[in-house]
MDTraj code that builds the backbone (N, CA, C; nanometers):
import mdtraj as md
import numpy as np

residues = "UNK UNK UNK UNK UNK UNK UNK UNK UNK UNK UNK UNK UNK UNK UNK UNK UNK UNK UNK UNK UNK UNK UNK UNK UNK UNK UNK UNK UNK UNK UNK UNK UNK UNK UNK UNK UNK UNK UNK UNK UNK UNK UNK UNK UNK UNK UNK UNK UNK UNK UNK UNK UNK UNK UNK UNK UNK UNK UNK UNK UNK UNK UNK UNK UNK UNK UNK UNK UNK UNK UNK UNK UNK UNK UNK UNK UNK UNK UNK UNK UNK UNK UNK UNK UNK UNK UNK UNK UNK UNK UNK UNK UNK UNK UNK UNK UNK UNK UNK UNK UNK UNK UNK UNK UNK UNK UNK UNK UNK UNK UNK UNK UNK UNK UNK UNK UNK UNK UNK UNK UNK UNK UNK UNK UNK UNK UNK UNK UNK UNK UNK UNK UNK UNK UNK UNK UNK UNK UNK UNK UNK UNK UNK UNK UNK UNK UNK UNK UNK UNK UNK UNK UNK UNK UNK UNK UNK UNK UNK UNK UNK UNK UNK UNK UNK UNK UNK UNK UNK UNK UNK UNK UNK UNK UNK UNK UNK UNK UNK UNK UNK UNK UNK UNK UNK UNK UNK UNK UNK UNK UNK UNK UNK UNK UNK".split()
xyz = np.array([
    [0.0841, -0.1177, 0.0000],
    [0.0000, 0.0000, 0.0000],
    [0.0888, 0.1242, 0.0000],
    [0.0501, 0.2411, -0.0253],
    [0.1008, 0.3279, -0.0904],
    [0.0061, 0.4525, -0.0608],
    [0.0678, 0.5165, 0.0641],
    [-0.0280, 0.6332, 0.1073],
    [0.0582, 0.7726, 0.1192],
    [-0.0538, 0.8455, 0.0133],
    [0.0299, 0.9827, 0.0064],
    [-0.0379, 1.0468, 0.1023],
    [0.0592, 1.1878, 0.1978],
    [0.0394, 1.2540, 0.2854],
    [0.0020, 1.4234, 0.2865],
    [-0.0960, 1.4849, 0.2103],
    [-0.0959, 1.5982, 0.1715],
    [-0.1517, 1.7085, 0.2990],
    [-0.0782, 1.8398, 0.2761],
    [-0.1243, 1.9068, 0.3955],
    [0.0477, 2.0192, 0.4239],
    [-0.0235, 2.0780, 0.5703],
    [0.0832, 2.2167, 0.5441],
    [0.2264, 2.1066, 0.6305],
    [0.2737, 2.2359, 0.7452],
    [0.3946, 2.1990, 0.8271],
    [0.3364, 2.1307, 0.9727],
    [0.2274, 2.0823, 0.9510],
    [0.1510, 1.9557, 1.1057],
    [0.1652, 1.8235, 1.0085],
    [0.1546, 1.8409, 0.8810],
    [0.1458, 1.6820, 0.8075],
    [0.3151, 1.6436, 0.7758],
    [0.4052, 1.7685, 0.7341],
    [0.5570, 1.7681, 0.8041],
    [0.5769, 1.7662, 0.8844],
    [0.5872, 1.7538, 0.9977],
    [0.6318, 1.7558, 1.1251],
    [0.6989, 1.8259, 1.1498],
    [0.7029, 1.9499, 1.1116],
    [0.7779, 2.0744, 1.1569],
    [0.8039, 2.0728, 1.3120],
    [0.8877, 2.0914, 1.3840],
    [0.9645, 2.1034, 1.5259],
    [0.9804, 1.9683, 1.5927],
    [0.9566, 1.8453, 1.5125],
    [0.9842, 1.6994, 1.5393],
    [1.1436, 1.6429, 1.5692],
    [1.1782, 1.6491, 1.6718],
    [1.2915, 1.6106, 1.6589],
    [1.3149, 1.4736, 1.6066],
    [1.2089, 1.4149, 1.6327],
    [1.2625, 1.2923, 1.5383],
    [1.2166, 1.2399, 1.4279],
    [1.1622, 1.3927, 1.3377],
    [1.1589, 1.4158, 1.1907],
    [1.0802, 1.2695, 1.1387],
    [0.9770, 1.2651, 1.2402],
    [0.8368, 1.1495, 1.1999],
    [0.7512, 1.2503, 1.1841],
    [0.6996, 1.3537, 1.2360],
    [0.5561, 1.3782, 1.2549],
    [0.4334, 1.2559, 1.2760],
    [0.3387, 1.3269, 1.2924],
    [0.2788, 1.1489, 1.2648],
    [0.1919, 1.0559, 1.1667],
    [0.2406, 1.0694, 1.0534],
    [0.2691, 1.0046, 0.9005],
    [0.3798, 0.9493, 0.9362],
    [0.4847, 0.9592, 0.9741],
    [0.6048, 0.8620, 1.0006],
    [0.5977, 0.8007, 1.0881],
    [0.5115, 0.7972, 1.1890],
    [0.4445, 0.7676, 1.3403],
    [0.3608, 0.6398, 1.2771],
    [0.2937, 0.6603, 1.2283],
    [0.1609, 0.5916, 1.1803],
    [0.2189, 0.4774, 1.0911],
    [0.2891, 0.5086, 1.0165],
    [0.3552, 0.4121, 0.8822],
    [0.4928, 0.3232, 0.9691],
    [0.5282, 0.3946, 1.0610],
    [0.6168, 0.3364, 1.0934],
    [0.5719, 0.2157, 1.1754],
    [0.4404, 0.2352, 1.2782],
    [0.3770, 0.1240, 1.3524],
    [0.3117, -0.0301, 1.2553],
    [0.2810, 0.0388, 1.1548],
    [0.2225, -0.0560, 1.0500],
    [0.2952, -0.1567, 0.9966],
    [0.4259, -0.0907, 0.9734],
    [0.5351, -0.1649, 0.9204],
    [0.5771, -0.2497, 1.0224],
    [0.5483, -0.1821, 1.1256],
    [0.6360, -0.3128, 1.2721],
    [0.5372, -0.4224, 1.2878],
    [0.3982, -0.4442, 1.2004],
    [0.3203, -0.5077, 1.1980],
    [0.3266, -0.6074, 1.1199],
    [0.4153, -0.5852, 1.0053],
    [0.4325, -0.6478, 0.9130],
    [0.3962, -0.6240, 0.7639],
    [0.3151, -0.4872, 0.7865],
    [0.2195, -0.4149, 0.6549],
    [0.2926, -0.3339, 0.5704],
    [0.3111, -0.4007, 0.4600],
    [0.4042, -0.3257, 0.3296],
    [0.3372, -0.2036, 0.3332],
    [0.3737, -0.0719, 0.3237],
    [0.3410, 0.0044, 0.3884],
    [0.4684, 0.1137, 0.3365],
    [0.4206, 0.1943, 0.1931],
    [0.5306, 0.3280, 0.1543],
    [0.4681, 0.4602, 0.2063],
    [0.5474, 0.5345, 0.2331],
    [0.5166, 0.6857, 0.2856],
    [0.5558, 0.7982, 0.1959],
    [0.4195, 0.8622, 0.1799],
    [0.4788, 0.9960, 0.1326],
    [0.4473, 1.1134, 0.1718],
    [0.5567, 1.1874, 0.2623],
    [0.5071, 1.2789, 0.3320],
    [0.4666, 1.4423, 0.2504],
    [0.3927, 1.4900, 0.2385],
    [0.3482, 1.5523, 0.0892],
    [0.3362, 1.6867, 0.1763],
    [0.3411, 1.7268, 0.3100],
    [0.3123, 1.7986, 0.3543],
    [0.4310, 1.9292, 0.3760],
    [0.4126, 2.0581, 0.3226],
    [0.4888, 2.1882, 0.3189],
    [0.4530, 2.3107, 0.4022],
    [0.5026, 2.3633, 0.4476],
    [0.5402, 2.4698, 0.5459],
    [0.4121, 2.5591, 0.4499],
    [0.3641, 2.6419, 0.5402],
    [0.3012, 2.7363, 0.4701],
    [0.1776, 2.7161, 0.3921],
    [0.1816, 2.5798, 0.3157],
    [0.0483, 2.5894, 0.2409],
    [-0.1008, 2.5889, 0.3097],
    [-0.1507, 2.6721, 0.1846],
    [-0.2930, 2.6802, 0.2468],
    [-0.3706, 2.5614, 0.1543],
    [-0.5379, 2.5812, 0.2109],
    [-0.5955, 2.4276, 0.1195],
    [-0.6137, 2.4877, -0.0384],
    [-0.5688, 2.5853, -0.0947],
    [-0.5577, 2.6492, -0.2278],
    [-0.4195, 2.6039, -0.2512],
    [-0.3631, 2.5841, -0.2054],
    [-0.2280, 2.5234, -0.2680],
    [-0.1639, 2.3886, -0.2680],
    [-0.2828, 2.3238, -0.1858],
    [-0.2703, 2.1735, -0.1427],
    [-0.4003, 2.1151, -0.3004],
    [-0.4672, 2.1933, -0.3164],
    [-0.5875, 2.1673, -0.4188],
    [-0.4760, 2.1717, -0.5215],
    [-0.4537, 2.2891, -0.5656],
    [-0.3848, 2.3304, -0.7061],
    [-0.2674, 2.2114, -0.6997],
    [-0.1990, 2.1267, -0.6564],
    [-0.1180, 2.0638, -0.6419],
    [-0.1362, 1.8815, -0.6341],
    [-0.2320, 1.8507, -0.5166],
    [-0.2159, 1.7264, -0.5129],
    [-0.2103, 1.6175, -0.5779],
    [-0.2909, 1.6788, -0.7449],
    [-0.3074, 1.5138, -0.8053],
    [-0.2257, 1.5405, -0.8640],
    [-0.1311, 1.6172, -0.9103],
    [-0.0363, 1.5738, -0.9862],
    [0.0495, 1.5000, -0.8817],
    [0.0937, 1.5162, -0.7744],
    [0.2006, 1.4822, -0.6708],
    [0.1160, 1.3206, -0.6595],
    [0.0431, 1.3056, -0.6720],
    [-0.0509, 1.1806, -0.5913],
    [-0.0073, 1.0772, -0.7525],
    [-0.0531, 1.1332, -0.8469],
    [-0.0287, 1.0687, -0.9649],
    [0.1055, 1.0411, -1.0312],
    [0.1820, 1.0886, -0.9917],
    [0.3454, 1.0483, -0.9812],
    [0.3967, 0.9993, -0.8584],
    [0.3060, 0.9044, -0.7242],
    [0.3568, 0.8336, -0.6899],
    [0.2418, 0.7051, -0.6541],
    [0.1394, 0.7325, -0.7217],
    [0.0646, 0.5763, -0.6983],
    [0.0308, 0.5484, -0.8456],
    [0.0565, 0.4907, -0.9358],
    [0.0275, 0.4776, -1.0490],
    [-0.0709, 0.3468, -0.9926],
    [-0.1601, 0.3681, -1.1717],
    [-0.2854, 0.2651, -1.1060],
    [-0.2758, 0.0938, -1.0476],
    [-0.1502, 0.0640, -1.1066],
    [-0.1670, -0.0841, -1.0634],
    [-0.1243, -0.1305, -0.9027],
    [-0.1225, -0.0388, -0.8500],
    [-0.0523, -0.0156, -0.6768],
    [-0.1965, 0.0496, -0.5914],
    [-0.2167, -0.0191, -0.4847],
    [-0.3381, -0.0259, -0.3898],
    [-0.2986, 0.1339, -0.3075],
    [-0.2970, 0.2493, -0.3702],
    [-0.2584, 0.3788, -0.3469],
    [-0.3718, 0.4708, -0.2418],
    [-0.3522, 0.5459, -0.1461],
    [-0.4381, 0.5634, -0.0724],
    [-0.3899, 0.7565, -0.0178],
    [-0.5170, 0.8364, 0.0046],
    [-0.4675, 0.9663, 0.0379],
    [-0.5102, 0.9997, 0.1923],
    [-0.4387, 1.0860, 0.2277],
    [-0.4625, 1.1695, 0.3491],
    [-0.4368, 1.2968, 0.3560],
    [-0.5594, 1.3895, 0.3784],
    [-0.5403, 1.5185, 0.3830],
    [-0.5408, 1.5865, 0.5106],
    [-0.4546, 1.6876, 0.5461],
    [-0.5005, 1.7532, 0.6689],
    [-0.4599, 1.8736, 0.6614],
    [-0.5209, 1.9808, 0.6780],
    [-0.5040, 2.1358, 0.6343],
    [-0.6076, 2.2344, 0.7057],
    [-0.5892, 2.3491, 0.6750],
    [-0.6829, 2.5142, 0.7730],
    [-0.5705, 2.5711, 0.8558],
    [-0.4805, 2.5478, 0.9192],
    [-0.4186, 2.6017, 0.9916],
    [-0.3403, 2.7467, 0.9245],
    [-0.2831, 2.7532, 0.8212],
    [-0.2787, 2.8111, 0.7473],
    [-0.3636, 2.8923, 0.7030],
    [-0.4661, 2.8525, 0.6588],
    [-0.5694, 2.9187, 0.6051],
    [-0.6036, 3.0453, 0.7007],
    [-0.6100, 2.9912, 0.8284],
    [-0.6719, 3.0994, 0.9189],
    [-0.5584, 3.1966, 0.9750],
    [-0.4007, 3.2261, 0.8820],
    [-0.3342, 3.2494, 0.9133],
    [-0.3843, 3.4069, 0.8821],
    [-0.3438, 3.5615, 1.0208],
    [-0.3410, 3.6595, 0.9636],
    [-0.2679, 3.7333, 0.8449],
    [-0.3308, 3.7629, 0.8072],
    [-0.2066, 3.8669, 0.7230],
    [-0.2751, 4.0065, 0.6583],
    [-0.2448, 4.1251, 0.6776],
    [-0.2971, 4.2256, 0.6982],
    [-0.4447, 4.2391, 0.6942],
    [-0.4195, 4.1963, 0.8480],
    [-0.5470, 4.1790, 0.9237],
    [-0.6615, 4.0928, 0.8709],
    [-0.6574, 4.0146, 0.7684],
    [-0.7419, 3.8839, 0.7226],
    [-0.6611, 3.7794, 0.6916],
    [-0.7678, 3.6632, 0.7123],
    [-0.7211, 3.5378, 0.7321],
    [-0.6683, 3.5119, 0.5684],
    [-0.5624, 3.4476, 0.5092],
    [-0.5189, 3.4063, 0.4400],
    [-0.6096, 3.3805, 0.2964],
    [-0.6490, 3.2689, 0.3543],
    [-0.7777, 3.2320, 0.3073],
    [-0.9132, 3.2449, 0.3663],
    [-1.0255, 3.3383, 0.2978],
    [-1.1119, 3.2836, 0.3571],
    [-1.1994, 3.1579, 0.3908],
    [-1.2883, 3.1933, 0.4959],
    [-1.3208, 3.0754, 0.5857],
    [-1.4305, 2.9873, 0.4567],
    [-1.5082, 3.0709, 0.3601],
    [-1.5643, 2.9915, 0.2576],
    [-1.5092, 3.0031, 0.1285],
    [-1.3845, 3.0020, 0.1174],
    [-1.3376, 2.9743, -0.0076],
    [-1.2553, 2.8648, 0.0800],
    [-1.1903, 2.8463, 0.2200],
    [-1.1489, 2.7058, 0.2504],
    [-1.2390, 2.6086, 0.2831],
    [-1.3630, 2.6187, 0.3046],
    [-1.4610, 2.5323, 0.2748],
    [-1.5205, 2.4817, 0.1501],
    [-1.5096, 2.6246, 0.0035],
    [-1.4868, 2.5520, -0.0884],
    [-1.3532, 2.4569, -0.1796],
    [-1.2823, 2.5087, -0.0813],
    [-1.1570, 2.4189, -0.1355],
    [-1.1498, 2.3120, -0.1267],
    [-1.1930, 2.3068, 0.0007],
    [-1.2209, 2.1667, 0.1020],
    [-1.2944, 2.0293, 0.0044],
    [-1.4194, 2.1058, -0.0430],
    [-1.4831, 2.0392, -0.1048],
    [-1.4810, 2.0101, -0.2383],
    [-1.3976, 2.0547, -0.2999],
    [-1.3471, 2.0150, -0.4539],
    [-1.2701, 1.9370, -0.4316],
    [-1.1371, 1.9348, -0.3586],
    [-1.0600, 1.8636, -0.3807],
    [-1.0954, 1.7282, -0.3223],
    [-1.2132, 1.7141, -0.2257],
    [-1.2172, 1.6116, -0.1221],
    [-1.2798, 1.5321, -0.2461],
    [-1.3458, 1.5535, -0.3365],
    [-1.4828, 1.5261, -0.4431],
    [-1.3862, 1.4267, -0.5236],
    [-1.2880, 1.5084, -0.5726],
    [-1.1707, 1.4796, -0.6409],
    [-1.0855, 1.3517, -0.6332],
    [-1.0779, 1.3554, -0.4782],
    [-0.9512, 1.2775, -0.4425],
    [-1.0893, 1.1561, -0.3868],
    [-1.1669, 1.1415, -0.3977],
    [-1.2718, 1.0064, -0.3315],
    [-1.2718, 0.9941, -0.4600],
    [-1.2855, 1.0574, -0.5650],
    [-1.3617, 0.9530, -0.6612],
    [-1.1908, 0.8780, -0.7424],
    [-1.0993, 0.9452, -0.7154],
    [-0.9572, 0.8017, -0.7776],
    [-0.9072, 0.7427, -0.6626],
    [-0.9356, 0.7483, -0.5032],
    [-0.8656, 0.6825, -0.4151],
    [-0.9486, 0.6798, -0.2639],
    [-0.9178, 0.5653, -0.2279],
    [-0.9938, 0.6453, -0.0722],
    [-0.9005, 0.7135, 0.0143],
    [-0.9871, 0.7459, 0.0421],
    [-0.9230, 0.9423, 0.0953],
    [-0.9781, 0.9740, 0.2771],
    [-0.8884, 0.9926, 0.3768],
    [-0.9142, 0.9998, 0.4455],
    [-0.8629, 1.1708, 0.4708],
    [-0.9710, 1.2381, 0.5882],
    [-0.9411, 1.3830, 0.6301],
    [-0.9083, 1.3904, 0.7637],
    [-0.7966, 1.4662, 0.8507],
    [-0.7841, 1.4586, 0.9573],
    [-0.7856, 1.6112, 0.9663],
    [-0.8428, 1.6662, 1.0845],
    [-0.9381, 1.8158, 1.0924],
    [-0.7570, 1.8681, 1.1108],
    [-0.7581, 2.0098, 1.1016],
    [-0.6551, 2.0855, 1.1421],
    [-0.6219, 2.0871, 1.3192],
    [-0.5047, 2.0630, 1.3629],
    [-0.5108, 2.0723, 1.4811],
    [-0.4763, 2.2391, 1.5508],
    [-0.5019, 2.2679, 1.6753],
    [-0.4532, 2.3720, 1.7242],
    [-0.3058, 2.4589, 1.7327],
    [-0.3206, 2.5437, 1.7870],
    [-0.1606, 2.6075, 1.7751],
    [-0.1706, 2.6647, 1.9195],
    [-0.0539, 2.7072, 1.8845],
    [0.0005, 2.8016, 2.0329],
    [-0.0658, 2.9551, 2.0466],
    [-0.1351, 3.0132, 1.9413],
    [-0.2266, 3.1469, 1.9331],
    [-0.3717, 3.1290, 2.0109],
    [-0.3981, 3.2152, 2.0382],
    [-0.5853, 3.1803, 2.1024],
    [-0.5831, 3.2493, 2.0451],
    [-0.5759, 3.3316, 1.9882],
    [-0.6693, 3.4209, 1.8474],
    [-0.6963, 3.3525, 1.7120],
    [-0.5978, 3.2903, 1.6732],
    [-0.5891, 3.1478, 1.5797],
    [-0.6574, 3.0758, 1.6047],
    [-0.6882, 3.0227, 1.7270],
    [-0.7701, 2.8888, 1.7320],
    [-0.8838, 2.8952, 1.7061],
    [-0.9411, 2.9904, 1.7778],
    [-1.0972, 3.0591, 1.7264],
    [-1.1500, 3.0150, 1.5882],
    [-1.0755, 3.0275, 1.5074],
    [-1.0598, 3.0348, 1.3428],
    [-1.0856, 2.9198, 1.3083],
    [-0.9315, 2.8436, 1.3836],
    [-0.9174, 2.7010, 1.3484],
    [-1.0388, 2.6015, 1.3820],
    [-1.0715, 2.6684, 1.4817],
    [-1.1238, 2.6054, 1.5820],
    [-1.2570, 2.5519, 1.4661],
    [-1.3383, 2.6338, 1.4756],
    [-1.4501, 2.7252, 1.3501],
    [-1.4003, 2.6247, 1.2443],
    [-1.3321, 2.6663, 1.1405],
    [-1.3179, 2.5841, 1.0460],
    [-1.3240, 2.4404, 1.0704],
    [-1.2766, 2.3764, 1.1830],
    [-1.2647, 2.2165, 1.2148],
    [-1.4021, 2.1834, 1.1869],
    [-1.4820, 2.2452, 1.2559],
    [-1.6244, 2.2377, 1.2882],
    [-1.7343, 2.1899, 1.1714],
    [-1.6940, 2.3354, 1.0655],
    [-1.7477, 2.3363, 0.9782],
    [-1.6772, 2.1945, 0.8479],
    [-1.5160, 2.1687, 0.8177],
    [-1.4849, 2.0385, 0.7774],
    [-1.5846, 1.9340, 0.8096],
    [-1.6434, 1.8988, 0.8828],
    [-1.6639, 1.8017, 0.9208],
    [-1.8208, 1.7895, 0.8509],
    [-1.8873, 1.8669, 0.8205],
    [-2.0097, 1.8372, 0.7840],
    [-2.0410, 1.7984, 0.6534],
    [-1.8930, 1.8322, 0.5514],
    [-1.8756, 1.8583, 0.4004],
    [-1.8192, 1.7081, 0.4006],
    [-1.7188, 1.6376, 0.4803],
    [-1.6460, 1.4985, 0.4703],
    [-1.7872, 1.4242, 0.4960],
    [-1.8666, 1.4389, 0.5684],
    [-1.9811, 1.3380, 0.6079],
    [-2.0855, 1.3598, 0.4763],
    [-2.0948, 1.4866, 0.3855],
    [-2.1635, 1.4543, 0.3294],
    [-2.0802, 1.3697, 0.1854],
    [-1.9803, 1.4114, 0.1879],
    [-1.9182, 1.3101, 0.0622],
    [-1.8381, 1.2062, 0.1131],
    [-1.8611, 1.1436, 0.2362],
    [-1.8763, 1.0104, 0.2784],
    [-1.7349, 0.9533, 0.2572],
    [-1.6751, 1.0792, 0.2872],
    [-1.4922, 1.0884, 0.3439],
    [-1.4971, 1.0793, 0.4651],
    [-1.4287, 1.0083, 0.5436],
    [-1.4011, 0.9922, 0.7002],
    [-1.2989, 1.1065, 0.7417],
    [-1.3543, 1.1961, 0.8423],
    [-1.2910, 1.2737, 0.9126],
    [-1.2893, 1.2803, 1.0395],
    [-1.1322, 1.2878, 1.0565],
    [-1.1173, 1.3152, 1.2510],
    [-1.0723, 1.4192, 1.3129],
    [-1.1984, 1.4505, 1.3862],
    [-1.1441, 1.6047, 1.4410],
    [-1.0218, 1.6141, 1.5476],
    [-0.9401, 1.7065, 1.5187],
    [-0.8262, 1.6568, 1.6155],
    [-0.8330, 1.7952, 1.7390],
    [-0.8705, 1.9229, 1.6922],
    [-0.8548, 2.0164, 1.7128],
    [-0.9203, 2.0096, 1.8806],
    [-1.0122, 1.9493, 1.8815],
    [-1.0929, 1.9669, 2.0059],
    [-0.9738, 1.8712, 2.1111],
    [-0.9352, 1.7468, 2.0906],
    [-0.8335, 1.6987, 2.1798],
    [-0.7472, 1.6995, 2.2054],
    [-0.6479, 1.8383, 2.0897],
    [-0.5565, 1.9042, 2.1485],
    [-0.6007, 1.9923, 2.2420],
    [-0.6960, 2.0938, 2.1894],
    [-0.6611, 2.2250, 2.3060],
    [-0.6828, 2.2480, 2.4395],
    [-0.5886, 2.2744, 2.5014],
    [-0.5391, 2.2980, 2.6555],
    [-0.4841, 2.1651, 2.6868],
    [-0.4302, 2.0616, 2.5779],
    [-0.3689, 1.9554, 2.6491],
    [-0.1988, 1.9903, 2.6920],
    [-0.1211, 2.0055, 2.7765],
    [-0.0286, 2.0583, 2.8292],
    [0.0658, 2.0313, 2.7757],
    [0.0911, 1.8864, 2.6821],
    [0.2422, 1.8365, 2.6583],
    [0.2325, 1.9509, 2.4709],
    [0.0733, 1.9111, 2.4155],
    [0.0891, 2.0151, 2.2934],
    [0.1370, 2.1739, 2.3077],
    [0.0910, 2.2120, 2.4498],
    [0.0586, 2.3649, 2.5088],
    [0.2239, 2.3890, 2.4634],
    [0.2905, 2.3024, 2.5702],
    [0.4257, 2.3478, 2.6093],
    [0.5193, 2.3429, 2.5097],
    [0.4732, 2.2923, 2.4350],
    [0.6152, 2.1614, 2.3508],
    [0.6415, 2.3393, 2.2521],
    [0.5017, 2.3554, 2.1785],
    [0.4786, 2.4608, 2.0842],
    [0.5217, 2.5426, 2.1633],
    [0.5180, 2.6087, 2.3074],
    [0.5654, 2.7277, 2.3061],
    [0.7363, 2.7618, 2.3756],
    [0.7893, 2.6125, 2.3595],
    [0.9280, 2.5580, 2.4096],
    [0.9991, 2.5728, 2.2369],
    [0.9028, 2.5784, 2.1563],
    [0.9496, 2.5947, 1.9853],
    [0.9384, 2.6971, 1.9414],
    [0.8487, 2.7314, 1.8414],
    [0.8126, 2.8593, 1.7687],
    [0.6880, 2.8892, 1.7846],
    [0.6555, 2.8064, 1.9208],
    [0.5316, 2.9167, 1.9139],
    [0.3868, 2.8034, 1.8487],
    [0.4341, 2.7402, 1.7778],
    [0.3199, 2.6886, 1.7133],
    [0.3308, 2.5247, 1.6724],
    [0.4228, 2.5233, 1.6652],
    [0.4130, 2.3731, 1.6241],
    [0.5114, 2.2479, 1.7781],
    [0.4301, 2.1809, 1.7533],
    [0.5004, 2.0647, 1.8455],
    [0.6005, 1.9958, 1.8504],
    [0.6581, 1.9487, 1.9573],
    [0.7966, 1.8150, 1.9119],
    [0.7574, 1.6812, 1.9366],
    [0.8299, 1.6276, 1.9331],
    [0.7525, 1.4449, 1.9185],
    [0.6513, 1.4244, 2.0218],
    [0.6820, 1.5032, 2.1125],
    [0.5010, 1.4437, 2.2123],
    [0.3816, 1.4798, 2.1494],
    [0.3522, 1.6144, 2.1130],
    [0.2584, 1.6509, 2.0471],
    [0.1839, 1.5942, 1.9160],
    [0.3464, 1.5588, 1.8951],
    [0.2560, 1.4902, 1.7111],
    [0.2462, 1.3280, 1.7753],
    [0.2920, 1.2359, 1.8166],
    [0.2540, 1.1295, 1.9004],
    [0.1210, 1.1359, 1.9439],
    [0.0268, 1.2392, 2.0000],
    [-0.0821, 1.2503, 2.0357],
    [-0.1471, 1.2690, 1.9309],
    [-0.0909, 1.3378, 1.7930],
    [-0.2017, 1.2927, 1.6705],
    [-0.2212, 1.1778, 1.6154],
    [-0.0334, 1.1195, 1.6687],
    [-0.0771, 0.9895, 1.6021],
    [-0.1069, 0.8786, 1.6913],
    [-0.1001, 0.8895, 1.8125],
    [-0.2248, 0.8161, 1.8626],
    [-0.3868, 0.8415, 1.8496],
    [-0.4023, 0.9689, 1.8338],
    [-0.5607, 0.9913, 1.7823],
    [-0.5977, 0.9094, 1.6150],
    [-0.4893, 0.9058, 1.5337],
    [-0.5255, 0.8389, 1.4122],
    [-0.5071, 0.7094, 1.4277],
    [-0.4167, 0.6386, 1.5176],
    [-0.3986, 0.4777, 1.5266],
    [-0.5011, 0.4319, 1.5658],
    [-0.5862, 0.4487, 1.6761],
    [-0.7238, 0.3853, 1.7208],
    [-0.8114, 0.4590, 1.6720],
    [-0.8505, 0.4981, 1.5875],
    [-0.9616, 0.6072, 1.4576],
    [-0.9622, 0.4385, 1.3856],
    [-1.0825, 0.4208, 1.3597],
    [-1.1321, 0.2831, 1.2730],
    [-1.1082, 0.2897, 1.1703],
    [-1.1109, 0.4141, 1.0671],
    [-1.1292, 0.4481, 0.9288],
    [-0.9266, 0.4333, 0.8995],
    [-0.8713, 0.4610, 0.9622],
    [-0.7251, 0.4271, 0.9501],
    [-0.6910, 0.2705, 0.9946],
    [-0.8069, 0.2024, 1.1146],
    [-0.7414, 0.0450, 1.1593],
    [-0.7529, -0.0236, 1.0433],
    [-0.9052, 0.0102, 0.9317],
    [-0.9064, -0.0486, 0.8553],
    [-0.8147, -0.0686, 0.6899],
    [-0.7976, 0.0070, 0.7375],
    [-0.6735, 0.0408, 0.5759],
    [-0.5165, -0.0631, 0.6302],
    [-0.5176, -0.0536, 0.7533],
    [-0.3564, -0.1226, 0.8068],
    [-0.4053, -0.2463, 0.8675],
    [-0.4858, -0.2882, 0.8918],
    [-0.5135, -0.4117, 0.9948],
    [-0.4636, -0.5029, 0.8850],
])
top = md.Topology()
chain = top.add_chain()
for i, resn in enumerate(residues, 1):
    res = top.add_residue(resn, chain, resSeq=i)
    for name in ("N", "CA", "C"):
        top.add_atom(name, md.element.get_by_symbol(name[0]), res)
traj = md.Trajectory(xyz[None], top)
């Protein structure tokens, strides 16, 4: 199997010291299972879900060609709700329509799983994030994409709190992303793809 990893610097593991995030977390447990099991971590600093759209199938289609049991994962908004003179990056319904083209897209050549944007080290950010998680979730259920909200079981958990503000502020080191990827290891819609 052959699962590409699309999404900003949470699907990289930006501040990971041990440069898994948890796509390398996740693939790496599978494999200790015995599950052929390739990784592609697809995820870049900065992007918003307009640049994860404009991008993925070509990236997805130069590494699962059709005769390989190829599989996607998206996770993105954090970005989106990023300020920048004084508005969010993207707006909140053009990342809901982003959301939903590409999700349309990527179900009908692969199954496609969504994992919600997680929190940051801002409380003015989260609000946003927060908001957007919310709203993801109603667009994956109606096009019958599995999504896991992560956002709600990070915030105020202490090892994410600290780790991010022991870094830059925003992103986690291996405890933090460990807690995503324990939230995706016991998530059913992922046991079933690796069991």
């Amino acid at each position: 199997m052959r699962i590409c990893f699309f999404g900003d610097s949470f699907v990289n593991g930006t501040g990971d010291d041990d440069c898994l995030g948890w796509p390398g977390r996740l693939c790496a447990e599978a494999r200790s299972r015995g599950r052929d099991v390739t990784m592609y971590n697809l995820g870049i600093r900065r992007n918003t879900s307009g640049d994860i759209a404009g991008r993925w199938e070509g990236e997805a289609a130069a590494r699962l060609p059709p005769e390989h049991d190829g599989r996607l994962v998206f996770s993105f908004g954090v970005n989106d709700c990023v300020l920048e003179d004084g508005r969010p990056r993207v707006p909140e319904e053009q990342s809901l329509a982003n959301a939903r083209t590409l999700l349309t897209r990527a179900r009908a050549t692969r199954p496609t799983l969504m994992i919600g944007p997680p929190c940051t080290g801002e409380a003015s950010m989260n609000e946003r994030v927060g908001r957007l998680s919310d709203r993801l979730g109603p667009i994956c259920q109606e096009l019958s994409v599995p999504f896991l909200p992560i956002f709600p079981r990070l915030t105020g958990v202490e090892v994410w709190r600290d780790e991010a503000r022991r870094g830059d502020g925003i992103h986690p080191n291996r405890g933090g992303y460990a807690l995503i990827y324990d939230a995706i290891l016991h998530w059913q819609p992922w046991r079933e793809w690796v069991v």
